[in-house]
N, C-alpha and C positions, 0 to 999 in steps of 0.2 A: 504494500500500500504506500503511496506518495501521500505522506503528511505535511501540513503547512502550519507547521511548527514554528515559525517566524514572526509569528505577528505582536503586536504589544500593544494596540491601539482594538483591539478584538480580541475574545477572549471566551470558550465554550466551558464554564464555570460547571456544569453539571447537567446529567441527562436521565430520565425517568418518569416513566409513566405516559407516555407519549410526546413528552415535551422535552426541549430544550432550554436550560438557564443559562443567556449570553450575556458579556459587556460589548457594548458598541462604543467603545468612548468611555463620557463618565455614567453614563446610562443603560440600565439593566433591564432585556428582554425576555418574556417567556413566547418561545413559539412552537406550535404541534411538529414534530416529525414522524413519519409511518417507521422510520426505521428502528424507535424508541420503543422496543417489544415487552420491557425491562419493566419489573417493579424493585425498584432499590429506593433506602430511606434519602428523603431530600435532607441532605446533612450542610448541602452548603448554606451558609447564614446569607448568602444574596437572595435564598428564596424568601426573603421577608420584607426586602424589600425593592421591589421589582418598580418598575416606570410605568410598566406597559406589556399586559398580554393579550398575544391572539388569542380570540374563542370562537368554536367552531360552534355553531345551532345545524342539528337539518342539514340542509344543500349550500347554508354559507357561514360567513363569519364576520368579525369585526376586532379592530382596535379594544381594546380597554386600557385608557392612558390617563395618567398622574400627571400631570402638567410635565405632558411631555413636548420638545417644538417641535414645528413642523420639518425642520429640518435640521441636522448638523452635520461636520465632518470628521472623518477620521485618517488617517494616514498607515501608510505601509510605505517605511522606509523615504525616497523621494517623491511618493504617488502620495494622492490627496483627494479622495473621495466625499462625495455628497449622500450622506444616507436619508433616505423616507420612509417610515412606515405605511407600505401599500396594501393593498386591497391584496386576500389569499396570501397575506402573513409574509410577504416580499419581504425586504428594505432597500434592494437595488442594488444589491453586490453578494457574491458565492466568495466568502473568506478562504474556501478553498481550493479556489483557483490560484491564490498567489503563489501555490506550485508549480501553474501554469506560467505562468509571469516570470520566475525566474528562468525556466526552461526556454521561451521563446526569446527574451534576452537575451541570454548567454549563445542562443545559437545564429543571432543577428549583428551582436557585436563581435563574435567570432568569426563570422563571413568575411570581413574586413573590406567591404562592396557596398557599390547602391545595392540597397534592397527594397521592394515595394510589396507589402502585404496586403492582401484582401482578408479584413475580419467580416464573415456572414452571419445573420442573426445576434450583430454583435453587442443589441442592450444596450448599458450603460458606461461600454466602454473602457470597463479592465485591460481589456487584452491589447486596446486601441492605447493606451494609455502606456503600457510594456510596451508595446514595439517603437512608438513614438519617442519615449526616451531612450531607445534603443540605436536611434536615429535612421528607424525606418522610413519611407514613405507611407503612410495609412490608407487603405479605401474603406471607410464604415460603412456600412450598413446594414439597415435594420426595416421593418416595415411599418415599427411605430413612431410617429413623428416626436412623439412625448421622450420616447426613449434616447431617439438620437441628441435630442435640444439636452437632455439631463447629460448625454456621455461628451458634451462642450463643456457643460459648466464642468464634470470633472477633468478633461484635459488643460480647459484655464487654473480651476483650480492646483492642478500638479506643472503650471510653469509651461506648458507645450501650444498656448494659442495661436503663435508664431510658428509652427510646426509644421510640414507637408502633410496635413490631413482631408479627404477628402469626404465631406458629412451628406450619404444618400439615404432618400426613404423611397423604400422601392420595395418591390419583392423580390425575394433572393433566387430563385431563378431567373428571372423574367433581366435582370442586372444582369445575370454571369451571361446567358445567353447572348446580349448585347455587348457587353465588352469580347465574345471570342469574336461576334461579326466584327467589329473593329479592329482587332487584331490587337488589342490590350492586353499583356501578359504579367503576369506575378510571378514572386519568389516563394511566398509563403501564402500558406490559408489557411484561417483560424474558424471554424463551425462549431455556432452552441445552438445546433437546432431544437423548437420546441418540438415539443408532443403531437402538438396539434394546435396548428393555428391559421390566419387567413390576413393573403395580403391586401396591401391598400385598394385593390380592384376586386377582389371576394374571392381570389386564389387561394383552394387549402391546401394545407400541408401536414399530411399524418403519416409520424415519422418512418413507422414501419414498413408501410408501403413507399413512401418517398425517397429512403436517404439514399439505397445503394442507387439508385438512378441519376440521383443528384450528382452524389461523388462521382461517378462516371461523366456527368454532364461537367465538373468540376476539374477535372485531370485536362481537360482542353483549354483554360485560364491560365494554365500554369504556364513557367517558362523552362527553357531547355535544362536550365540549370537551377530548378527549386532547390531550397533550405529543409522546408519541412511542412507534414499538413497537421494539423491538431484539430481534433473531433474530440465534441463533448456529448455525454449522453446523459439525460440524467432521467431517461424512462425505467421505467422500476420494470425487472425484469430482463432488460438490455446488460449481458456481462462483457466485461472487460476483455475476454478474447471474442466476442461476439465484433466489436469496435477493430479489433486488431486483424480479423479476417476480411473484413470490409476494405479495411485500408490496404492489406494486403493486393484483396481483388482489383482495387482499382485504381491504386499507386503503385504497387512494387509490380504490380505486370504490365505497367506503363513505361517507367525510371528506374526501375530495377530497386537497390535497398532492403529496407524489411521496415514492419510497424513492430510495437511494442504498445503495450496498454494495462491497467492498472485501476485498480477504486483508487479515487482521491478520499480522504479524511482530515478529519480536526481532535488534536489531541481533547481530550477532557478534564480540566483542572482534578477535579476534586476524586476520580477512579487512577489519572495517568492511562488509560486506554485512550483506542481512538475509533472513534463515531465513523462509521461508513459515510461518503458524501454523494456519491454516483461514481461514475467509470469516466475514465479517458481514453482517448486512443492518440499515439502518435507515429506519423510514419517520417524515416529520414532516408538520403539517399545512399 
């Protein structure tokens, strides 16, 4: 398991009973996770005093906040993130990707080259935000307008508004497809596809029947000499060589190389275990 062990401005304080006790900051959150199967005693003393938790009714949920604000930031190392408490228990950032983060780093500032990444379905711009200071060029995009406009405020906010980033709302095929007519190529591509969702024209996208198509439609943006592809899954169900056969089939029998993939996870203060987070996959050449 790749754990993201690094962080100090975040912090997975205790897990049980379906729930999660985090710090965001100086601010303390309770949110549901399915992968919390566990009854163990909540022994840490933050469960007493929480900010704000998700609660689930029925078919939805809601906030339950302490004068908490509408927004703050928190930091991982040079990056400087905007967190929100959203609608379906969000906040706008997966703390553990910053696994991700150092990996796409290291293999951008290792290239010692222009590099130009395409992050797809790329949210709030973690990964936009890694390669940018990586001294990537960026293509974002994403299909929510709201997401894209939040993944600027966290690029200004981490120093990169002056940066070569390119901010689309589009649908993520309907973009790749357009950039191969053009003859637009990349070094790297970063995919956090959802589950299930629909672009700005009513395009859906359900992952199981979509992805391996996608990635195949995807291997033609590349350039003769990619870096690396990084795939995120985080459908329940979907295993880590499930992602690495994928990559396999439709990177390493394009460019040759091999994938590798792994569950990402978050250490746990108060056990020293670590919390399952989903799967990644990575392929290099």
């Amino acid at each position: 398991m790749w754990a993201a062990d690094k962080w100090r401005d975040y912090e997975l304080l205790d897990c049980t009973r379906g729930e999660r006790l985090e710090r965001w900051g100086s601010f303390y959150l309770v949110r549901p996770d399915p992968q919390v199967i566990w009854d163990t005693p909540r022994a840490h003393p933050a469960w007493a005093r929480v900010d704000a938790r998700y609660s689930r009714k029925g078919g939805g949920g809601h906030w339950e906040a302490h004068d908490l604000p509408p927004h703050w930031d928190i930091a991982y190392g040079d990056y400087r993130f905007r967190v929100r408490p959203m609608n379906f228990k969000h906040t706008g950032l997966f703390p553990e990707q910053a696994v991700n983060w150092h990996f796409l780093r290291a293999r951008i500032e290792k290239a010692k080259r222009d590099v130009r990444v395409l992050n797809l379905f790329a949210y709030t711009g973690g990964a936009t935000v890694a390669a940018a200071a990586a001294g990537a060029e960026v293509c974002h995009v994403d299909a929510a307008r709201g997401m894209v406009a939040w993944a600027r405020e966290n690029a200004a906010a981490s120093g990169l508004a002056d940066r070569p980033i390119r901010w689309i709302v589009d649908d993520c095929r309907a973009f790749v497809q357009r950039e191969i007519r053009r003859g637009r190529r990349y070094d790297a591509l970063i995919l956090d596809p959802p589950s299930y969702g629909r672009g700005p024209s009513g395009e859906v996208w359900k992952l199981e029947e979509s992805l391996f198509d996608f990635l195949s439609l995807c291997a033609g943006v590349l350039s003769d000499t990619p870096l690396f592809v990084l795939l995120n899954a985080y459908t329940a169900g979907l295993a880590p060589g499930a992602l690495a056969y994928l990559l396999n089939s439709t990177m390493t029998a394009r460019f040759g190389g091999a994938a590798e993939a792994d569950e990402l996870g978050l250490p746990v203060t108060r056990s020293g275990w670590i919390l399952p987070c989903g799967a990644t996959g990575r392929w290099m050449p």
